[in-house]
N, C-alpha and C positions, 0 to 999 in steps of 0.2 A: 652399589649401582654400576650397573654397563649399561653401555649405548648397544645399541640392535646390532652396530657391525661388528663389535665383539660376537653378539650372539650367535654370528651366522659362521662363526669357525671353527672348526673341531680343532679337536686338544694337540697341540705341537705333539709332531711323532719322534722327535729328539728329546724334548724331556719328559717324555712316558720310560723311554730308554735308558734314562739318565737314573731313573725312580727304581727302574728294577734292576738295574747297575748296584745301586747302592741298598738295597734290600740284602742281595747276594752277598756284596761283603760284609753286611752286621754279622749277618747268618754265617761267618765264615768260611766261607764257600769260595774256589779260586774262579775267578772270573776272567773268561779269553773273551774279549771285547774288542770284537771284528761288526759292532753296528755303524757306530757315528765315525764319517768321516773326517776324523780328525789328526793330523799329523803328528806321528810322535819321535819327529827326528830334530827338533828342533831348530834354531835360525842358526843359518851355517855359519862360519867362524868368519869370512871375511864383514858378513853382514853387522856382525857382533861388535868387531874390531872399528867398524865404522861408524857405528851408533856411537861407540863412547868418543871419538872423536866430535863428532855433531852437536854429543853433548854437551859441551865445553864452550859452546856459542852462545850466549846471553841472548842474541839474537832472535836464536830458536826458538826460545818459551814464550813471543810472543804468538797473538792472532797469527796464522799461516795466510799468503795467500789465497784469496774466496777458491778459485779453479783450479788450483794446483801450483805448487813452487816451481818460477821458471825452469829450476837446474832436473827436474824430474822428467817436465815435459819435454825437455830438450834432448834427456837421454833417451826416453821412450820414442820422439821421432825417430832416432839416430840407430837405436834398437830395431823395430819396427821396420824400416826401410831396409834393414841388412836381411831379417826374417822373413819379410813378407815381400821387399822388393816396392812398396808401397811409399812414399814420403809426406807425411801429413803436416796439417798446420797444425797452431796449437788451436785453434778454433774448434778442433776435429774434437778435443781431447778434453777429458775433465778427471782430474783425480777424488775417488773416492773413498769412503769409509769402509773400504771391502766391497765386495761384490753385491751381499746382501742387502745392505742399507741401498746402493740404486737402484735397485731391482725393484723394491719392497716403497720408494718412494717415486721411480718413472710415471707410472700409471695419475699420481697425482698432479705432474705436469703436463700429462697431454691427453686424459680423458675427462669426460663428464660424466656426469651422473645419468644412468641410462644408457651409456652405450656399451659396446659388447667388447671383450676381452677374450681372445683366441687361448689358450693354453694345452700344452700336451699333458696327456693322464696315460700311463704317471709321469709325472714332474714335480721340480722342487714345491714344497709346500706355499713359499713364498710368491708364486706367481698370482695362486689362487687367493690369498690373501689383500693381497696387491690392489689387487682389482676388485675384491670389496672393499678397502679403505677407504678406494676411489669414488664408490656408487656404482660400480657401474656391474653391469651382468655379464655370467660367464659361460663362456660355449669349449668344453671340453673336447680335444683333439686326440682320439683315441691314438696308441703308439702299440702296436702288435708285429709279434716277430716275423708274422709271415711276410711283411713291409718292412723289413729291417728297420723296426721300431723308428719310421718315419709317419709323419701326419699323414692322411690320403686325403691332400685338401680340397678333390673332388667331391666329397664326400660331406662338404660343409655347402648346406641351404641357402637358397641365392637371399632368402631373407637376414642370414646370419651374417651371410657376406659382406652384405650393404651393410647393416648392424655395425659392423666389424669398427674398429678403432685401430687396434695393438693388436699383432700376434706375438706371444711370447716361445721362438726354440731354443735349444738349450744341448748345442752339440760344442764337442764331444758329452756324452748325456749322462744325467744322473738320474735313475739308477741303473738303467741298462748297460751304459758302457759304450753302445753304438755310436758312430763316428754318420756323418755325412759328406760326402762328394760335394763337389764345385756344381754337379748337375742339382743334386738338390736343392742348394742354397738356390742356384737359377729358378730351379721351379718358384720355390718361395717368394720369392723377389719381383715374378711374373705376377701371383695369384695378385700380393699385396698392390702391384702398380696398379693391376685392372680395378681393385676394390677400395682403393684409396686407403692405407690401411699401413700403417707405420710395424716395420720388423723388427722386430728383438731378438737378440742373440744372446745367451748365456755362455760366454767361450770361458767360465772360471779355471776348467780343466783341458785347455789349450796348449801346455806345456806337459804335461803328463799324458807320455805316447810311451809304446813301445818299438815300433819298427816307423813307419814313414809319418811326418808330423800329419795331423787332420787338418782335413780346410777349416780357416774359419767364413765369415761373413763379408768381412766391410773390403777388403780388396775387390770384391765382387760387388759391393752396396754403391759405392764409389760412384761406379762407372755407370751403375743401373740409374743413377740420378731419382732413388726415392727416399721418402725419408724412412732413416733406421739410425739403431742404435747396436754396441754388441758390448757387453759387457766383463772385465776382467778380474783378475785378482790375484794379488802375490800371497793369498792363505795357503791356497795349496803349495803353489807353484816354488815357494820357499818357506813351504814349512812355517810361517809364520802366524795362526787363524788369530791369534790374540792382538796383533800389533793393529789388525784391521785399516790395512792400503789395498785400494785398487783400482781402477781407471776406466772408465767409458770412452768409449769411437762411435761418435758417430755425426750425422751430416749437421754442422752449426746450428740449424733451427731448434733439433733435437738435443743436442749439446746444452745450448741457451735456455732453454726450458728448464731442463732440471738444476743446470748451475743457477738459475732465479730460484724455483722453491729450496734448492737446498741452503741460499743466502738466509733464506727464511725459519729455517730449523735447528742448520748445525755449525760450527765454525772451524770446517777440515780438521784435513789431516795434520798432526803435531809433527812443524816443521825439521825437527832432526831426524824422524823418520825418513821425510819425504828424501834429504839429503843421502843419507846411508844406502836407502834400495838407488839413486840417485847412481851412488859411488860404484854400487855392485851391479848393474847395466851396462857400466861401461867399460868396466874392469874383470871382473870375471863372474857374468850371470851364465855363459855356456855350461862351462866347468860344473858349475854349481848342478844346473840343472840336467845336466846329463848322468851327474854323481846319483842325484835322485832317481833318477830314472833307473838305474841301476838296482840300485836299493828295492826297488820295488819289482823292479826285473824278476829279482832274486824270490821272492815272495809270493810274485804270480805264481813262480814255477811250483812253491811248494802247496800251494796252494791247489794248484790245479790239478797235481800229484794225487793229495787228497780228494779231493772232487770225481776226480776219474777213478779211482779204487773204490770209492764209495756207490760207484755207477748214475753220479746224480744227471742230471740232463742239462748242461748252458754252454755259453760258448765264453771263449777264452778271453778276456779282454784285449783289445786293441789300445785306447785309452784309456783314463782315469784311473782311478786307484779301485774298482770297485766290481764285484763279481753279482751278476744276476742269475739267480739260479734258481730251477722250478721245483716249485714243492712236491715232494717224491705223494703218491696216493691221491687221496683225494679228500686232505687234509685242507682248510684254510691259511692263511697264511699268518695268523695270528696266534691260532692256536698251534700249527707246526714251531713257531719261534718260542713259543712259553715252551714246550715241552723239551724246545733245545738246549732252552737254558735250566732245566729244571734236572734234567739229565746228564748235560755235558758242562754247564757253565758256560755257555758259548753264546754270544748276544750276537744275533742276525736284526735285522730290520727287517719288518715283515713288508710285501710289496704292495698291500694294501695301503700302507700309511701314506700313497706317494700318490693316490687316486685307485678307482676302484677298476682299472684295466690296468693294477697293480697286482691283483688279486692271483694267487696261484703261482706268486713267485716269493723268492726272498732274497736281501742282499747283503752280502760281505764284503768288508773296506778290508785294506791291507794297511791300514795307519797304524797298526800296532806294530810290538817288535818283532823279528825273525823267530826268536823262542815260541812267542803267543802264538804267531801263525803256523806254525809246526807244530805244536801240542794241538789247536783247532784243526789240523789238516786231521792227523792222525784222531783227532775221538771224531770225529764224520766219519772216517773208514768203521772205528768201530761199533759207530751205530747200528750200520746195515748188516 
């Protein structure tokens, strides 16, 4: 037995991924697994160092605090204010179970059943889920290059508008990689004042830049005096997706709402974690994350080496770890990604999975190792 809002969801496109991941290797087949964005540099050594110290706290393994361990929030204002220039309270701030788990439960703290859910297509799978969990109905926010894969939120019916509840974006973006200006976020913050309509931000990939960091939201949310949320995560950002920390900003109402249904469902984050990323904010999270950034520096490049020998068509990334790139002919994108892996070994994410003004693209992560991504650079060269 399922309930109808199961029925209204098509099949996760990470573990379809996952199915023909592990197909390929019964089959013995070597597999360059550049779909799911998943880190494989693991949690850096001071991070490491610090957990087993945390561990040692009896303290720890009990109940966390509901909102977050004071010594987290304390370092993320202290962070936060050096980064952004910004200084919050903790009122501002809620630590979560990773990025995904607030994302995937907001929606049940501040919509009804009925009302309307803004989301960009493509976008993460979880927005549109989200917002069925909720009841409520969804108005797809088409994302095309000639718009430098921004909303054209003119382009949204004054009927949808009213509708409107939550708009969910999600810059720096996944899948495309596009960043947004301070002007955009302006615009956004404009539509949402006029339509009474609470912002969402997806900043998971916030810290995963290559040349000048991307804006995010809530410096600008702030000031705008509406209500918004943006949401974060140290999965990427330190290589951690398993340890599942990460933190929401935004204006107290919004905050307060989800810290209520989450009092109701889960009981945080496990307080020696909270302590450890704690230790590494205030001690060396630059370091850390500038090391990454390198790492991956190095991976665009060959990556994009490949890409450009192959004569494919995308642009280079700015942020995130992840490359959008258009399917050569006039192939689908589903069946382009089966034929990739069936001939190279090479796992893309087709850009269909991510909505259907996904269609006609496909996506490459750089979470794999420097070998992976060189052997995948090189069998795309010689596809063509």
């Amino acid at each position: 037995m399922r309930s109808k809002k199961i029925g209204k969801l098509p099949p996760y496109l990470f573990e379809e991924i996952d199915r023909v991941k592990e197909s390929l290797l019964r089959s013995g087949r070597e597999v360059l697994d550049l779909g799911i964005g998943d880190p494989d540099l693991g949690a850096p050594v001071p991070l490491i160092e610090s957990l087993k110290r945390t561990l040692d706290n009896s303290l720890n393994h009990r109940y966390p605090p509901g909102t977050g361990h004071p010594s987290l929030k304390s370092s993320l204002i202290r962070r936060l204010e050096k980064q952004y220039g910004v200084k919050l309270s903790e009122e501002e701030i809620l630590i979560t179970i990773g990025s995904k788990e607030a994302i995937g439960h907001f929606p049940l703290a501040v919509v009804d059943p009925g009302d309307l859910v803004l989301i960009p297509d493509p976008g993460y799978p979880v927005y549109y889920s989200s917002a069925i969990f909720a009841g409520a109905d969804v108005h797809r926010m088409p994302l095309i290059e000639s718009n430098d894969y921004w909303p054209r939120l003119g382009d949204i019916g004054d009927r949808d508008s009213e509708k409107a509840r939550l708009m969910y974006l999600n810059y720096p973006n996944n899948p495309t990689s596009s960043t947004a200006p301070g002007e955009r976020f302006e615009e956004a913050l404009e539509f949402c004042r006029r339509h009474d309509i609470i912002l969402a931000n997806d900043a998971a990939y916030s810290d995963i830049y290559y040349e000048q960091p991307p804006a995010v939201l809530f410096p600008l949310a702030r000031d705008a005096g509406i209500p918004y949320i943006e949401f974060f995560s140290f999965s990427k950002t330190l290589s951690i997706t398993g340890w599942r920390v990460g933190f929401a900003i935004g204006s107290p109402g919004e905050i307060s709402a989800l810290a209520t249904l989450k009092a109701n469902i889960d009981s945080g984050v496990f307080t020696a974690l909270q302590e450890s990323i704690s230790d590494v904010l205030d001690n060396s999270f630059g370091k850390i994350t500038a090391d990454i950034r390198d790492i991956y520096r190095g991976r665009r490049k060959m990556l994009s080496e490949g890409l450009d020998r192959a004569g494919f068509d995308y642009a280079v990334p700015g942020a995130t770890f992840y490359f959008w790139v258009r399917v050569p002919g006039n192939k689908g994108s589903i069946q382009f990604c089966s034929e990739l892996m069936e001939s190279s070994g090479i796992i893309a994410t087709p850009g269909v999975g991510f909505g259907r003004w996904g269609e006609g693209y496909f996506r490459l992560s750089l979470t794999a190792p420097d070998n992976t991504v060189k052997k995948a650079a090189e069998k795309l060269v010689a596809l063509r």
